[in-house]
C-alpha positions as CSV (number, residue, x, y, z in Angstrom):
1,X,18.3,-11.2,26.8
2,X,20.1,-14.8,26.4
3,X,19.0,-18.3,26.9
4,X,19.3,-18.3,30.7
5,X,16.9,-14.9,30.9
6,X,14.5,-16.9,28.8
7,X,14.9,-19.6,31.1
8,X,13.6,-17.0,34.2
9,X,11.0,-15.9,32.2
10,X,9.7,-19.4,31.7
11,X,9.4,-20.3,35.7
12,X,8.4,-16.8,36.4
13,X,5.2,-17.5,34.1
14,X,4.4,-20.9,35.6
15,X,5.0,-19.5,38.7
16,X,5.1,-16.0,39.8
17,X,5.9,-17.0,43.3
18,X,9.0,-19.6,42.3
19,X,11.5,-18.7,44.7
20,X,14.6,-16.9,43.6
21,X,17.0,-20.2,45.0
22,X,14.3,-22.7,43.2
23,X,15.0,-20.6,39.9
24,X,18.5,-20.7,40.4
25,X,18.5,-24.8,41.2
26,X,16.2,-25.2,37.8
27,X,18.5,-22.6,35.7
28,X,21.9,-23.3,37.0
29,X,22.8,-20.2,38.9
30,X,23.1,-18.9,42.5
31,X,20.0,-16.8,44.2
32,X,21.7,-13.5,43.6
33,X,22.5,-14.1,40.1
34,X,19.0,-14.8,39.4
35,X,18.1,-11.8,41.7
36,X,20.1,-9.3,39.6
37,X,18.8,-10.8,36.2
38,X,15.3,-10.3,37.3
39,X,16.1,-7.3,38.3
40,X,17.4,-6.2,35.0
41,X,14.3,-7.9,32.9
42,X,11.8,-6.0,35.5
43,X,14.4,-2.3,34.4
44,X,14.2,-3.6,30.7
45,X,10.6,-3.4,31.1
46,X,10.5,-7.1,30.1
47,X,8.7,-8.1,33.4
48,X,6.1,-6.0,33.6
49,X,4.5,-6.7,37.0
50,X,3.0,-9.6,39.3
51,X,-0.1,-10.5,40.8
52,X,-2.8,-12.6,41.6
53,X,-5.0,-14.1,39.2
54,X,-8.8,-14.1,40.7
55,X,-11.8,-15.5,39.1
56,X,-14.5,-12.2,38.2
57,X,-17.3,-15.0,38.4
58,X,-16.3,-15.4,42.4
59,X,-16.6,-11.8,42.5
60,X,-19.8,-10.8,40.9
61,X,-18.7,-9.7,37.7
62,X,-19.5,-12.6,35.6
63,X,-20.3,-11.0,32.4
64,X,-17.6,-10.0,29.5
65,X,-17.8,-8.5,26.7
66,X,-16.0,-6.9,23.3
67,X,-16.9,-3.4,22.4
68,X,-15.6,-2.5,19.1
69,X,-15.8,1.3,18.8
70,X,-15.6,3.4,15.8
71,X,-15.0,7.1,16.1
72,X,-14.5,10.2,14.2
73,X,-11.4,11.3,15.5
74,X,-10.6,12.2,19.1
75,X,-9.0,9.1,19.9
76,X,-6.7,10.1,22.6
77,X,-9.9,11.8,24.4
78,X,-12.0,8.4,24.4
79,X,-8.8,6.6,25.4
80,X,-8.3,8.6,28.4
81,X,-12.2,8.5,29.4
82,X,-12.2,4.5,29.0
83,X,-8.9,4.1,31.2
84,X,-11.1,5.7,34.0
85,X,-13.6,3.4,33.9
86,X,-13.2,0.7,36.1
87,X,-15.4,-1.6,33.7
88,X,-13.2,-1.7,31.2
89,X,-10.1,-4.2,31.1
90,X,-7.9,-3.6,28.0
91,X,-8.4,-1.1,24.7
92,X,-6.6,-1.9,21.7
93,X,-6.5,0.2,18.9
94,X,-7.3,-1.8,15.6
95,X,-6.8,-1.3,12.0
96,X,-10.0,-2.0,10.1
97,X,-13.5,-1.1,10.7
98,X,-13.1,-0.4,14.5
99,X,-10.8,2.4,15.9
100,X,-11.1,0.6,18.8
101,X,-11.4,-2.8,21.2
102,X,-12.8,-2.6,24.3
103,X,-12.3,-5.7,27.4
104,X,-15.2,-4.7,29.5
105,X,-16.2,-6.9,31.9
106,X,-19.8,-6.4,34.1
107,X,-22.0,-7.9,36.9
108,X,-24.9,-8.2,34.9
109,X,-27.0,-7.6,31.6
110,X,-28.5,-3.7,32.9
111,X,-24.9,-3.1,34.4
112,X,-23.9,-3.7,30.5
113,X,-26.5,-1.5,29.4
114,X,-25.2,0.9,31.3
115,X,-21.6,1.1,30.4
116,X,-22.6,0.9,26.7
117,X,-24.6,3.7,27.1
118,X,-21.8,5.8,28.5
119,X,-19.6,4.9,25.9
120,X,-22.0,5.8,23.6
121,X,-22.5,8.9,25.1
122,X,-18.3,9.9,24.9
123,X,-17.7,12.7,22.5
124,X,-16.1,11.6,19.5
125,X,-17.9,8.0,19.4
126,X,-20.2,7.3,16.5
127,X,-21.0,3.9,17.1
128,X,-20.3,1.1,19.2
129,X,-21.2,-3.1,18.0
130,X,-20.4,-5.4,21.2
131,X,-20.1,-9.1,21.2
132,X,-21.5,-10.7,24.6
133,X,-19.0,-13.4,25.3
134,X,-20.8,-16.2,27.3
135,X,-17.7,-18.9,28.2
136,X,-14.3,-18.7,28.0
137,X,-12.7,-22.2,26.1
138,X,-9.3,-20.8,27.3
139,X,-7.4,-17.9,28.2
140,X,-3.8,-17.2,28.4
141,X,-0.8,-15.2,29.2
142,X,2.2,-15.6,27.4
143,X,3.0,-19.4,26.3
144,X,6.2,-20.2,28.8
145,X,7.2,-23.1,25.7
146,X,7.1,-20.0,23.4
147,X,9.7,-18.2,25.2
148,X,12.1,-20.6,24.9
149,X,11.4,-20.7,21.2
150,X,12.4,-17.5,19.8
151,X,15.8,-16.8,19.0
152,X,17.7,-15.1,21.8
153,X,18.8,-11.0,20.9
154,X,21.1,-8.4,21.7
């Protein structure tokens, strides 16, 4: 990835949308040399997909929340069962106290209970602590500025 392909990814992340020609006018290059370099960052697994950013407020599921879970062993298996649940929006595995971060996001406090209790109920859970996160201050994808700040590789 050079200069120019951190260039990209910078409108890209403004902008999802940005025209092909626009990116070329802002970057320098001609619509299908910015089409095969997107191209190659979506192969390299650099872009990782597009989409639409909607507000869960607007469509009733206005409550979030962090479930840190601990377990005794079985990871993979809990892993799998929270992917299928719709509730849940990321899982990180941690190093620390928790084997596990849960995203989960809800309609309403009994629709919380409810997940909580089938986590809870997974085998291979021992305990769950969750943090009920009332406003969001900010959130963010990646930084475009920081893109342009790392040193370029390969």
């Amino acid at each position: 990835m050079d200069t120019i392909d951190r260039k990209i990814l910078q409108h890209l992340v403004v902008d999802g949308r940005m025209s092909f020609a626009a990116i070329g006018r802002a970057v320098n290059l001609s619509t299908p040399a910015v089409h095969h370099r997107v191209r190659q960052l979506e192969r390299q697994g650099v872009i990782t997909g597009y989409g639409a950013r909607v507000s869960p407020g607007a469509i009733g599921l206005g409550l979030s929340g962090l479930v840190a879970v601990e377990s005794a062993g079985r990871l993979g298996e809990i892993v799998s069962a929270v992917r299928a649940m719709p509730e849940v929006e990321a899982c990180w595995s941690t190093a620390g106290t928790s084997d596990l971060i849960l995203k989960v996001r809800v309609g309403d406090p009994p629709a919380m209970e409810r997940l909580l209790v089938r986590l809870r109920e997974l085998p291979g859970v021992d305990r769950t602590r969750t943090t009920v996160l009332l406003d969001t201050q900010f959130e963010r994808e990646s930084d475009p500025a920081a893109l342009g700040a790392s040193e370029p590789t390969g």
